[in-house]
C-alpha positions as CSV (number, residue, x, y, z in Angstrom):
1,X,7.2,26.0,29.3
2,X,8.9,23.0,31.0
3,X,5.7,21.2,30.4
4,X,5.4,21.7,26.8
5,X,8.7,20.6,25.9
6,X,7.9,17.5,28.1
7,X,5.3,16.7,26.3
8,X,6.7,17.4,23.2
9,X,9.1,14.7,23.9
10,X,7.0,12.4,24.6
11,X,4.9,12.9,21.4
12,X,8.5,12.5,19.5
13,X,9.2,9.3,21.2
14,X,5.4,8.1,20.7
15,X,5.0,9.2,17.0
16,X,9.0,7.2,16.8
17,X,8.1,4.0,18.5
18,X,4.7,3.8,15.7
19,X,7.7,3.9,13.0
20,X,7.2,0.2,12.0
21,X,10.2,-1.3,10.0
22,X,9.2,-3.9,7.1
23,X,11.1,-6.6,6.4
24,X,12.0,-8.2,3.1
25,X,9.7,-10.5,1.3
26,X,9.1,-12.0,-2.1
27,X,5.8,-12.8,-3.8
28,X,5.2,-13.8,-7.4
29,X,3.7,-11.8,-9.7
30,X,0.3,-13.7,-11.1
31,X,0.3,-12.3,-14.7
32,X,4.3,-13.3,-15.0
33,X,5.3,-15.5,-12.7
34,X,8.5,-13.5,-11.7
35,X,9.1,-13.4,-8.3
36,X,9.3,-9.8,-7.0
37,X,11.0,-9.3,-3.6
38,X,11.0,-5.7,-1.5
39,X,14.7,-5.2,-1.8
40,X,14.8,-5.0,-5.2
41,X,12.5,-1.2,-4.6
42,X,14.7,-0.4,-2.5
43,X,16.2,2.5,-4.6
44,X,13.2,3.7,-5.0
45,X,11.4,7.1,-3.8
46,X,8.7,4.6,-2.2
47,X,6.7,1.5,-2.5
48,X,2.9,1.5,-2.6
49,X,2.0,-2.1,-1.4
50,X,-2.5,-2.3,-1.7
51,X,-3.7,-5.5,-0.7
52,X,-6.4,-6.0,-3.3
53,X,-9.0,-9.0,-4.2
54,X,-10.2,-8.6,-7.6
55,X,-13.6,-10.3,-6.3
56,X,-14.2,-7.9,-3.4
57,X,-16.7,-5.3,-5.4
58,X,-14.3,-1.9,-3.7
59,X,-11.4,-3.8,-5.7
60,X,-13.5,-3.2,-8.5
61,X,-14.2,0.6,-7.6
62,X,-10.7,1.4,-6.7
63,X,-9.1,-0.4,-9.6
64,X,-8.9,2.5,-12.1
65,X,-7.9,4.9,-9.6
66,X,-5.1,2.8,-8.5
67,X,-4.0,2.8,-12.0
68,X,-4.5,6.0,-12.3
69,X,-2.0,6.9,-8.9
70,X,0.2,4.4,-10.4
71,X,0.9,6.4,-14.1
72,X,0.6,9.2,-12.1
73,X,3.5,8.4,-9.8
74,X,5.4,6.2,-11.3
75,X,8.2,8.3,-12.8
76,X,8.6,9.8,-9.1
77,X,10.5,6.6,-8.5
78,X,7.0,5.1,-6.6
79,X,6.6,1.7,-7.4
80,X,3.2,0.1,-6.6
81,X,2.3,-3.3,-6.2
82,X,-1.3,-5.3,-5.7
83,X,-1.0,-7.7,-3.3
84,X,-3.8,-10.8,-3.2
85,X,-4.3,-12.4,0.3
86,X,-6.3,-15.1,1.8
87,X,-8.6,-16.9,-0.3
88,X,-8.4,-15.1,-3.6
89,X,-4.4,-15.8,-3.7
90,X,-4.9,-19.3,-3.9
91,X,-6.4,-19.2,-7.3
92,X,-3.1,-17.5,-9.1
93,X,-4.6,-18.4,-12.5
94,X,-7.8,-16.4,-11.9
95,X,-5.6,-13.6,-10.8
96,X,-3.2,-13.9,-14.0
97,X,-6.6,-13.7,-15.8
98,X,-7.9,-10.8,-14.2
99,X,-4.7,-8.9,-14.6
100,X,-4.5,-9.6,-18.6
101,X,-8.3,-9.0,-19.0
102,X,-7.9,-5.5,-17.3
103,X,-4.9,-5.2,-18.6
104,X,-3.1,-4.3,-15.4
105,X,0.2,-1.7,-15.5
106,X,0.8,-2.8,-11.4
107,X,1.6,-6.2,-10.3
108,X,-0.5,-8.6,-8.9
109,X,1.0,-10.4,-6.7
110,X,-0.1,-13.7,-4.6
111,X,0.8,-13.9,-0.8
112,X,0.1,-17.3,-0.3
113,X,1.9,-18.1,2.7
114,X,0.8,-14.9,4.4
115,X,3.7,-12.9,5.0
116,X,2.9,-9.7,4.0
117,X,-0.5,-9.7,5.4
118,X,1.1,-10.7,8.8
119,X,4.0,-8.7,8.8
120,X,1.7,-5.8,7.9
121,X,-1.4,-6.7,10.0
122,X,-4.0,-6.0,7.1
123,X,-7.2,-6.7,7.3
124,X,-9.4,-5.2,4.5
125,X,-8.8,-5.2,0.9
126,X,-8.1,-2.5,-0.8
127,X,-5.7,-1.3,2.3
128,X,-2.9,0.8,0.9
129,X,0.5,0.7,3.0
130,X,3.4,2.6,2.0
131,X,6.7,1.7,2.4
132,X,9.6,4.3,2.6
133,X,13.2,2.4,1.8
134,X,15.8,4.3,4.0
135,X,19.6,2.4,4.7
136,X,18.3,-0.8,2.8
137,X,15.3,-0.7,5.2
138,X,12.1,-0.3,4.8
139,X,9.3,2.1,7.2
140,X,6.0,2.2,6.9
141,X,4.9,5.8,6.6
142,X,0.9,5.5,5.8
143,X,-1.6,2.8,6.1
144,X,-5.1,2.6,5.5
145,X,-8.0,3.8,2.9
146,X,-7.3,4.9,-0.8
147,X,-9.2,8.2,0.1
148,X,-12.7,8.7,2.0
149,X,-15.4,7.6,-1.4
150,X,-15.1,4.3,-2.0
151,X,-18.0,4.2,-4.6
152,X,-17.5,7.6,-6.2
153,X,-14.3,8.7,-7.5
154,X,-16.2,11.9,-8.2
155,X,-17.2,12.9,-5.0
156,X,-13.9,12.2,-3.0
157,X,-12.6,14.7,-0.5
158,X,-9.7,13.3,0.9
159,X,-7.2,11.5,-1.3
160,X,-4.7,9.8,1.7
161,X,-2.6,7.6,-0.6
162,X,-2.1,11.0,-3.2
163,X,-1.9,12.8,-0.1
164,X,0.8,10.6,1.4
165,X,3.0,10.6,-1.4
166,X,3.0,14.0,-2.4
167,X,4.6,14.6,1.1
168,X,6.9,12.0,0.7
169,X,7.9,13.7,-3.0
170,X,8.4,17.1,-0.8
171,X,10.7,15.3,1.4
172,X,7.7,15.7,4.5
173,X,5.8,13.2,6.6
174,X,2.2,12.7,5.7
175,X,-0.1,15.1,7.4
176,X,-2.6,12.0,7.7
177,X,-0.4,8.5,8.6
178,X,-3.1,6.0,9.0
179,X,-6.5,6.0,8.1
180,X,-9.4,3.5,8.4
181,X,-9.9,1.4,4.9
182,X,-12.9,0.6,3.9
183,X,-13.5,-2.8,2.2
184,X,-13.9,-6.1,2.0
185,X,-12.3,-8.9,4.7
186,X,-9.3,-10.6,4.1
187,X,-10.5,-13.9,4.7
């Protein structure tokens, strides 16, 4: 018994330490040009940050199901935001374009300098992080793939992101916290 309830500890303190907190930032939006900062989601249920490259060909596979979480979610006080990284942020006007072509309900925002990608150490676009806002902080509570079919909204499986958020909705932890995207580089 004295066992199990060490090592339940020591899961606690593990699974607590992982708890990463996320600090402010502010990107522009390419399709607007307003700046849009983290703190002003804080009142939010959540924030849904998916680092996205509208040239990456997933970006293009995911881009109707992100939409599609978005409307789905949005009135549960989940805010999502694209975020461009890397090479294809550096072209804001291309991104502005993209956005009004497809006629985009999220933001598309440009990280030029970085900062997000850094702060949240992705790598692949899409990656979906999201963000729970707690005391004017914010904790990353998942990380990783959309869901397990890139290339066949048809045939998925395992929906993390939906997953994810319908626990956070309950008031529960995601049963799945980090998951390995699938996608293009960040370069």
């Amino acid at each position: 018994m004295t066992r199990i309830l060490i090592f339940l500890t020591l899961l606690t303190v593990v699974s607590l330490a992982q708890a990463q907190q996320v600090n402010d930032f502010s990107l522009t939006d390419a399709a607007s040009g307003k700046e849009i900062s983290l703190s002003s989601l804080a009142n939010g249920r959540a924030v849904v940050l998916v680092f996205f490259d509208h040239n990456c060909p997933y970006g293009k596979y995911y881009l109707q199901r992100l939409q599609d979480l978005h409307n789905k979610f949005k009135d549960n006080g989940i805010d999502f935001l694209l975020v461009s990284s890397g090479r294809a942020a550096t072209n804001p006007a291309a991104m502005a374009a993209f956005a009004q072509q497809q006629q985009l309900s999220i933001p598309y925002l440009a990280d030029l300098t970085g900062q997000a990608r850094s702060q949240l150490k992705a790598t692949r676009v899409p990656e979906a992080f999201v963000l729970k806002p707690e005391k004017g902080m914010f904790t990353l509570v998942y990380r990783g793939a959309i869901d397990d079919n890139p290339q066949s909204a048809g045939d998925v499986n395992h929906a993390f992101l939906a997953e994810a958020l319908v626990s956070l909705l309950n008031n529960k932890k995601p049963a799945v916290n980090q998951t390995r995207p699938a996608g293009c580089l960040i370069k």
